[in-house]
N, CA, C and O atoms as CSV, one atom per row, in Angstrom:
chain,resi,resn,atom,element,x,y,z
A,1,UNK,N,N,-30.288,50.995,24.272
A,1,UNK,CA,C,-28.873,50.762,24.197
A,1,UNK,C,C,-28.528,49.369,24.737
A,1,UNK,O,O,-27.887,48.561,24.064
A,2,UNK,N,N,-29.084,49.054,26.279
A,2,UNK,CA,C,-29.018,47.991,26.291
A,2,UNK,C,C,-29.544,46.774,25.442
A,2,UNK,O,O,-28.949,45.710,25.269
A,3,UNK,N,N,-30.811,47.146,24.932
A,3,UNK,CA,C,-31.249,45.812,23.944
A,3,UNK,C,C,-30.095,45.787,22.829
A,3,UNK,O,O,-29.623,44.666,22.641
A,4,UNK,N,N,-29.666,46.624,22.209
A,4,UNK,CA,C,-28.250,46.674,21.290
A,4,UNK,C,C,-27.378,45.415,21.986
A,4,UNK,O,O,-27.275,44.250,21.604
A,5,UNK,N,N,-26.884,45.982,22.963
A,5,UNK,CA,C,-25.572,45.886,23.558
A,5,UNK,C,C,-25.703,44.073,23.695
A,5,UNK,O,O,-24.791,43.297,23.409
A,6,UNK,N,N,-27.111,43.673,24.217
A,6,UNK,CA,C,-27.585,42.322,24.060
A,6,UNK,C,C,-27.368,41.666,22.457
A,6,UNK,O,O,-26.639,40.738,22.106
A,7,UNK,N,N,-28.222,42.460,21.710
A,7,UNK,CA,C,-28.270,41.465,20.300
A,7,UNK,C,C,-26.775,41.452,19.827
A,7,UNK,O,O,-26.483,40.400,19.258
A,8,UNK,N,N,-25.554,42.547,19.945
A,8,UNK,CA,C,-24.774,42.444,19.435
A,8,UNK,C,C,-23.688,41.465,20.092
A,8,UNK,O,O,-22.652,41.119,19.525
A,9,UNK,N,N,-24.199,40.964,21.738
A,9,UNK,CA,C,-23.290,39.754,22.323
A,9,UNK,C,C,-24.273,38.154,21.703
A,9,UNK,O,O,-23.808,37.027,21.534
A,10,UNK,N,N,-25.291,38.492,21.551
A,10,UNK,CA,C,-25.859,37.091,21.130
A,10,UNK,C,C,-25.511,37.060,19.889
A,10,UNK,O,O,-25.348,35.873,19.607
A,11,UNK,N,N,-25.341,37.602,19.143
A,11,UNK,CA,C,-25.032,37.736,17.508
A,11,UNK,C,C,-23.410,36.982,17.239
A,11,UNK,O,O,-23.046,36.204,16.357
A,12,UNK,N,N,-22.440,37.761,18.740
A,12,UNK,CA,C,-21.041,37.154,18.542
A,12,UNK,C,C,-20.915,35.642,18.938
A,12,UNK,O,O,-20.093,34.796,18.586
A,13,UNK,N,N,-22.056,35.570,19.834
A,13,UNK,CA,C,-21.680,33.899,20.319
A,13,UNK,C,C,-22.604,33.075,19.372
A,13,UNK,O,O,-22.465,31.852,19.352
A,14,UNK,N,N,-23.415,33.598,18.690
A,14,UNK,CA,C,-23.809,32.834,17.404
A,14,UNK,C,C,-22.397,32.787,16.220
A,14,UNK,O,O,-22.332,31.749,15.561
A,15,UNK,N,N,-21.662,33.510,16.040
A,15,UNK,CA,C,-20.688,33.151,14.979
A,15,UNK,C,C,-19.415,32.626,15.820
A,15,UNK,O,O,-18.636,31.923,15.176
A,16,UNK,N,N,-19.091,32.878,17.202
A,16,UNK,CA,C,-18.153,31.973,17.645
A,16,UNK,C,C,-18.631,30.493,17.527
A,16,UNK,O,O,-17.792,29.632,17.261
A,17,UNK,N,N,-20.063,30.123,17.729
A,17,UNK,CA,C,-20.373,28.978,17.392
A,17,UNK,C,C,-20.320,28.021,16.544
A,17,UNK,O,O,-20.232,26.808,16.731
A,18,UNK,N,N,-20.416,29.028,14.970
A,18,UNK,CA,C,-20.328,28.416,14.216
A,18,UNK,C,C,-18.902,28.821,13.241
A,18,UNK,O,O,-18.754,28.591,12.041
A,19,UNK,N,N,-18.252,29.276,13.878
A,19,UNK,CA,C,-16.366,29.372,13.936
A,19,UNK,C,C,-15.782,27.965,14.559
A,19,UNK,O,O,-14.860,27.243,14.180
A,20,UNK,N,N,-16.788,27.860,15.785
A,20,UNK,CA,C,-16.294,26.576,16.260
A,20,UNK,C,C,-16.527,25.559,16.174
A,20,UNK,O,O,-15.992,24.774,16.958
A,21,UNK,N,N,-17.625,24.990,14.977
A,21,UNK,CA,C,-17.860,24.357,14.344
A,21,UNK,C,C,-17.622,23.735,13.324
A,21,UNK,O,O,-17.744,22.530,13.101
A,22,UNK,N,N,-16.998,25.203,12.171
A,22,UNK,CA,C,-16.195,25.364,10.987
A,22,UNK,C,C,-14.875,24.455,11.710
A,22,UNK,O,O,-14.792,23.283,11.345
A,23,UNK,N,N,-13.911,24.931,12.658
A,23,UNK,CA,C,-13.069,24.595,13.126
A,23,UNK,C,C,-12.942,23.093,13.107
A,23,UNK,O,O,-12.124,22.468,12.432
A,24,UNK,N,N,-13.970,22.512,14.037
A,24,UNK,CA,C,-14.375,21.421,13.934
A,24,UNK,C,C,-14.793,20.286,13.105
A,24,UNK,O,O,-14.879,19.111,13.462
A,25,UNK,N,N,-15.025,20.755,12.029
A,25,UNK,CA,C,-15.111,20.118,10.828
A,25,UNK,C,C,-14.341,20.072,10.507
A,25,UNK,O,O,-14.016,18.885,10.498
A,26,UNK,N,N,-13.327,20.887,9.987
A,26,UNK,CA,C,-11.893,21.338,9.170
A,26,UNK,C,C,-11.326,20.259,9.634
A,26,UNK,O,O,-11.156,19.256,8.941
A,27,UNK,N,N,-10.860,20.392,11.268
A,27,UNK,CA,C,-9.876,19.350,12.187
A,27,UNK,C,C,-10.499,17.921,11.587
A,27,UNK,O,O,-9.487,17.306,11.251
A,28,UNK,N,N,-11.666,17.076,11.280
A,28,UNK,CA,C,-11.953,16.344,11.326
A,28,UNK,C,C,-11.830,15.771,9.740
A,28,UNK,O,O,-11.660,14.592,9.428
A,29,UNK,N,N,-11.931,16.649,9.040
A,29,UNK,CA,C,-11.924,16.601,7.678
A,29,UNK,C,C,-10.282,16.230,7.465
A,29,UNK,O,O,-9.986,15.271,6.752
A,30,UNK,N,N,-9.210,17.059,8.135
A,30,UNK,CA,C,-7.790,17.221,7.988
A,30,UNK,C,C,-7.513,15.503,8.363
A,30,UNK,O,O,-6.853,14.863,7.544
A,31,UNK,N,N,-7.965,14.892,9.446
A,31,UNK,CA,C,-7.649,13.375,10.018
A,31,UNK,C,C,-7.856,12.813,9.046
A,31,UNK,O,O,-7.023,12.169,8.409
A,32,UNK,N,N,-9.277,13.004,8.713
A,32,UNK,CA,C,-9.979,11.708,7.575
A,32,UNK,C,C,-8.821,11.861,6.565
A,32,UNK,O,O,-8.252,10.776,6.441
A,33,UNK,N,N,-8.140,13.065,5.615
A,33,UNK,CA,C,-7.490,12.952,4.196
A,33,UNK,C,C,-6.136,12.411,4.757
A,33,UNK,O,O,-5.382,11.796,4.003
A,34,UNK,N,N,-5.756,12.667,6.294
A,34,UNK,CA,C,-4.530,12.199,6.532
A,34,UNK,C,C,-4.298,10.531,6.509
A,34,UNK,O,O,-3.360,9.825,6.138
A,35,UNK,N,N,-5.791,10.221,7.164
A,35,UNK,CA,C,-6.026,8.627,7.732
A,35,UNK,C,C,-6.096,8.008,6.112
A,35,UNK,O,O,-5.421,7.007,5.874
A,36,UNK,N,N,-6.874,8.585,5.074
A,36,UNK,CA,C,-6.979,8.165,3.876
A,36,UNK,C,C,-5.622,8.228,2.857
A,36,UNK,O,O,-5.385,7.343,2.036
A,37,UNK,N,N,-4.780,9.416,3.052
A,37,UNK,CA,C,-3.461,8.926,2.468
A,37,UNK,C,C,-2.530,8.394,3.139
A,37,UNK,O,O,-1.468,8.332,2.519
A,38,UNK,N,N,-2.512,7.808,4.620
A,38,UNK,CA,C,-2.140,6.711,4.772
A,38,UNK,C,C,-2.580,5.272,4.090
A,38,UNK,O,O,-1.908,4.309,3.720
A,39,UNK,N,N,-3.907,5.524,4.083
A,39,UNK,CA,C,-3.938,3.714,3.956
A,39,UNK,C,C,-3.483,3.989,2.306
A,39,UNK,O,O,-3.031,2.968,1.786
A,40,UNK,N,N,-3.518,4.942,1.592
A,40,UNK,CA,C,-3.242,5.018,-0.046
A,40,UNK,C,C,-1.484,4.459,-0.341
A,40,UNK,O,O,-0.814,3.891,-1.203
A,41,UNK,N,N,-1.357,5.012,0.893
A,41,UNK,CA,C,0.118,4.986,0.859
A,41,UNK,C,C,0.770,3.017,1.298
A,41,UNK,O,O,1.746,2.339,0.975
A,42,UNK,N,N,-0.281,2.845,2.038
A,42,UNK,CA,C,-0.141,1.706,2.556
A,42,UNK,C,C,0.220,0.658,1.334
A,42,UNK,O,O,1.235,0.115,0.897
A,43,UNK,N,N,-1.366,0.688,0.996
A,43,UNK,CA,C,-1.507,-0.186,-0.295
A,43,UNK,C,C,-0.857,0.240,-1.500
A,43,UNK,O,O,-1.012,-0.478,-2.488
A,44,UNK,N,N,-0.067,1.412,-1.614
A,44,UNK,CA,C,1.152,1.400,-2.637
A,44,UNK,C,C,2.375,0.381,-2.082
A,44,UNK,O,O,3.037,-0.331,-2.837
A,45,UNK,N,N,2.520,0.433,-0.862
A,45,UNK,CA,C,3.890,-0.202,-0.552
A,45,UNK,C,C,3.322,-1.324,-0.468
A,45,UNK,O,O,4.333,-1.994,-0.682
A,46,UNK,N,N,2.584,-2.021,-0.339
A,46,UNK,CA,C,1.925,-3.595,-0.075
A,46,UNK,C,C,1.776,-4.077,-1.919
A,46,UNK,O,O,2.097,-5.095,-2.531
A,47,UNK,N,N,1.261,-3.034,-2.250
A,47,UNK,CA,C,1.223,-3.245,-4.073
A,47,UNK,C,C,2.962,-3.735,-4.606
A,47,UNK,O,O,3.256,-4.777,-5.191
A,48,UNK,N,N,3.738,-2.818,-4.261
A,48,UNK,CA,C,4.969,-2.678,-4.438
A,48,UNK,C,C,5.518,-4.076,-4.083
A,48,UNK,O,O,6.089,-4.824,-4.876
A,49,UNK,N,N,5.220,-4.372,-2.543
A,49,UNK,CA,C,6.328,-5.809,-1.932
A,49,UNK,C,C,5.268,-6.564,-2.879
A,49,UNK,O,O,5.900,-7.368,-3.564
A,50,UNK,N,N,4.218,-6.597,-3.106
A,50,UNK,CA,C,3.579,-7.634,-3.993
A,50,UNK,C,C,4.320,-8.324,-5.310
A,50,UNK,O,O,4.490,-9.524,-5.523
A,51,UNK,N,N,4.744,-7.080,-6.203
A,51,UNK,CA,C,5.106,-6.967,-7.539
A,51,UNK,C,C,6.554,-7.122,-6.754
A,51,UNK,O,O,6.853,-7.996,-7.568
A,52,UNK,N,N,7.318,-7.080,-6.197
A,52,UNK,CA,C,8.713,-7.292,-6.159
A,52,UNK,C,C,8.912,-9.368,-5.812
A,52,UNK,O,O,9.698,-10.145,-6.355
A,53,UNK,N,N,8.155,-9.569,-5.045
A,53,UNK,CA,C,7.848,-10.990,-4.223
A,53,UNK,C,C,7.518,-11.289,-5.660
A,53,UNK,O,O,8.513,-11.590,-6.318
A,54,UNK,N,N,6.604,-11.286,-6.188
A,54,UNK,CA,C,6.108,-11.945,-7.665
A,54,UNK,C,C,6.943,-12.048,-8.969
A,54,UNK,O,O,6.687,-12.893,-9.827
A,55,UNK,N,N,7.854,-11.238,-9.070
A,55,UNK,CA,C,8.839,-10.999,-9.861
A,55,UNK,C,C,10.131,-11.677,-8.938
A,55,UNK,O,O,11.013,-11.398,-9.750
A,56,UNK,N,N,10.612,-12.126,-8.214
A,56,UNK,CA,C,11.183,-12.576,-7.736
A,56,UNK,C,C,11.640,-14.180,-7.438
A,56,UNK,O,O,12.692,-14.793,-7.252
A,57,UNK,N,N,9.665,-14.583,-7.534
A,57,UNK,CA,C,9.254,-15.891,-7.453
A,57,UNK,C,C,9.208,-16.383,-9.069
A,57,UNK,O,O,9.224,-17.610,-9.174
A,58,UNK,N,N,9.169,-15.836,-10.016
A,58,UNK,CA,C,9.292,-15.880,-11.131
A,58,UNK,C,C,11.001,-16.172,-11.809
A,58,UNK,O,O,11.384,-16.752,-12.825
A,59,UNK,N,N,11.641,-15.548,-10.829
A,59,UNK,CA,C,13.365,-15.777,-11.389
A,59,UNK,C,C,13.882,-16.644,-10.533
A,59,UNK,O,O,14.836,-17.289,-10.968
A,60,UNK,N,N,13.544,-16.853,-9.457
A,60,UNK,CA,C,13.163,-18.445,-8.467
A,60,UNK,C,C,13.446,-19.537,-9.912
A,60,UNK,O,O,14.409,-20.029,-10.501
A,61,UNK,N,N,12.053,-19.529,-10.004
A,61,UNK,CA,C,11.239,-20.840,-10.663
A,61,UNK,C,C,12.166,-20.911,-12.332
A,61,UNK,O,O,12.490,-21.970,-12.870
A,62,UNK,N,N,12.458,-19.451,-12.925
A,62,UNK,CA,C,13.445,-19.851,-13.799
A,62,UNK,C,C,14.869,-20.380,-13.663
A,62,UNK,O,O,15.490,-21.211,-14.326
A,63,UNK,N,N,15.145,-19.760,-12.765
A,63,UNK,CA,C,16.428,-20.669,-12.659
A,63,UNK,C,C,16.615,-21.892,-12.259
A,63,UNK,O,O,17.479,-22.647,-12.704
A,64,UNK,N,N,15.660,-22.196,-11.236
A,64,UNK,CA,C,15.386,-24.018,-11.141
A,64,UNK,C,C,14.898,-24.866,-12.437
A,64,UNK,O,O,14.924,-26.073,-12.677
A,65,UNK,N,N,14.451,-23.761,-13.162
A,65,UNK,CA,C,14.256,-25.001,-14.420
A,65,UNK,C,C,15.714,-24.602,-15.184
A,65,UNK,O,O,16.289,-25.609,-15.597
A,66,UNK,N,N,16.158,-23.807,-15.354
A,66,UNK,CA,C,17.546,-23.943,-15.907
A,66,UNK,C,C,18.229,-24.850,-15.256
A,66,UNK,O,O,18.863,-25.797,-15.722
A,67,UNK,N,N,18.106,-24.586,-14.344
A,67,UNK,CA,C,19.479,-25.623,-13.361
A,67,UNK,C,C,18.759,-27.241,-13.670
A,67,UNK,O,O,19.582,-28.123,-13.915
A,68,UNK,N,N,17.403,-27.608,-13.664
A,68,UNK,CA,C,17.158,-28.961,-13.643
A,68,UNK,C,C,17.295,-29.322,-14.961
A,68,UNK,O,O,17.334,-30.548,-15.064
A,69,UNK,N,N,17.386,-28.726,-16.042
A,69,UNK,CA,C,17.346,-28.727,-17.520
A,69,UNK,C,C,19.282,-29.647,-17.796
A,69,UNK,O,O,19.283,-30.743,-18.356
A,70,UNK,N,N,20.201,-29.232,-17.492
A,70,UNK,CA,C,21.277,-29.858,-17.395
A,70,UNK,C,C,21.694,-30.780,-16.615
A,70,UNK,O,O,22.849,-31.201,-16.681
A,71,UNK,N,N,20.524,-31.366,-15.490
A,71,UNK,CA,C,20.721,-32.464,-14.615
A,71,UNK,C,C,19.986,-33.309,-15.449
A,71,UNK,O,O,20.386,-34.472,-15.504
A,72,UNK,N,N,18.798,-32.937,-16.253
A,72,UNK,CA,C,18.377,-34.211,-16.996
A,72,UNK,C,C,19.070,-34.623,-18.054
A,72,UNK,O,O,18.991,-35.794,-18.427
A,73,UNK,N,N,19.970,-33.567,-18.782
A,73,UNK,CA,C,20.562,-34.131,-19.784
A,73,UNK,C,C,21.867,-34.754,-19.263
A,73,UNK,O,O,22.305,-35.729,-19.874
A,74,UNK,N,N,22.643,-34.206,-18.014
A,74,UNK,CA,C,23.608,-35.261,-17.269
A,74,UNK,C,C,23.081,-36.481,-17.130
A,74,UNK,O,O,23.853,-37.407,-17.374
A,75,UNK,N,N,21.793,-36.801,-16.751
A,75,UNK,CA,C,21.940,-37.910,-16.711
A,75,UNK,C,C,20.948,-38.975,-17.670
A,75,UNK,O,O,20.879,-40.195,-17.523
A,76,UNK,N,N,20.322,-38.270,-18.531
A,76,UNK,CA,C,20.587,-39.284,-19.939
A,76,UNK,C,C,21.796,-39.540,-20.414
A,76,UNK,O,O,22.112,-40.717,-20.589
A,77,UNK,N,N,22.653,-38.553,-20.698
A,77,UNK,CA,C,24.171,-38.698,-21.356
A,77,UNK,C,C,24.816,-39.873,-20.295
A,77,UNK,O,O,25.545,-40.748,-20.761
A,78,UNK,N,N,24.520,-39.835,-18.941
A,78,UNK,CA,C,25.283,-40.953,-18.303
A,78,UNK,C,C,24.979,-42.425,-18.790
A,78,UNK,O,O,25.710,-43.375,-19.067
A,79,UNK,N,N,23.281,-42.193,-18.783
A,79,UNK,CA,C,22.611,-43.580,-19.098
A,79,UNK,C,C,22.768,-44.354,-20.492
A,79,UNK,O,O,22.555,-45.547,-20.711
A,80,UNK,N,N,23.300,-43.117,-21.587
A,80,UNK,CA,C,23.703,-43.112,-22.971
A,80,UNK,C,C,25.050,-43.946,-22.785
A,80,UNK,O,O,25.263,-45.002,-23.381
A,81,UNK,N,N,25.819,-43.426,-22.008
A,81,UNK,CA,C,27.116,-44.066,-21.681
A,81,UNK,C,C,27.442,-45.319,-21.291
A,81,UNK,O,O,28.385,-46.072,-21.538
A,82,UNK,N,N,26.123,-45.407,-20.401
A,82,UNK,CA,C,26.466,-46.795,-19.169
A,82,UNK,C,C,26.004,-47.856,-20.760
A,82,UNK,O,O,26.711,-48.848,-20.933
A,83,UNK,N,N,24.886,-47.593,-21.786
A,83,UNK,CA,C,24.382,-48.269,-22.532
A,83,UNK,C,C,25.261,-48.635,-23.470
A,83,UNK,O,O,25.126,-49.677,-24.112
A,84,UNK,N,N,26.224,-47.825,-23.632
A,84,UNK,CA,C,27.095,-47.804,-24.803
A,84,UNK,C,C,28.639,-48.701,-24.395
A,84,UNK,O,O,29.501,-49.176,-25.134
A,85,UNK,N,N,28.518,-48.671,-22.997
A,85,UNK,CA,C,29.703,-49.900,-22.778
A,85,UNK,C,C,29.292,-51.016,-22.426
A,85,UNK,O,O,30.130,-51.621,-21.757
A,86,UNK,N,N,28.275,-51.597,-22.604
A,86,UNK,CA,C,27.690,-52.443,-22.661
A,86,UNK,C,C,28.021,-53.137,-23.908
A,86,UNK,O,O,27.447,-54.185,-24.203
């Protein structure tokens, strides 16, 4: 009875062991997918300010050539002028 009473406490602290192991993995496994859809998440919003900054720098640069596009023809038309009262 006693040899029973033995195998059936070594038997439980063999599966609390590996309960607490399972456990242990799980917890560690749960960080890693958390730590990994952070950085997923990261580099969506870094993707995002990327494509907004780039599209941005793009309507920048068009409108300075619009805007310089009528300063050059102001001032041929001036130089047309200054030539023409001459």
């Amino acid at each position: 009875m006693r040899a029973e009473l033995e195998a059936s406490k070594s038997e439980l602290a063999a599966v609390h062991l590996r309960l607490k192991g399972a456990e242990s993995g799980w917890a560690k496994s749960k960080a890693e997918g958390n730590t990994s859809g952070a950085k997923t998440v990261a580099n969506l919003v870094n993707t995002d300010e990327e494509g907004v900054t780039r599209r941005l720098m793009e309507r920048v640069q068009a409108l300075e050539s619009k805007m310089a596009s009528p300063r050059v023809w102001n001032e041929k038309s001036i130089e047309m002028e200054c030539t023409n009262e001459d």
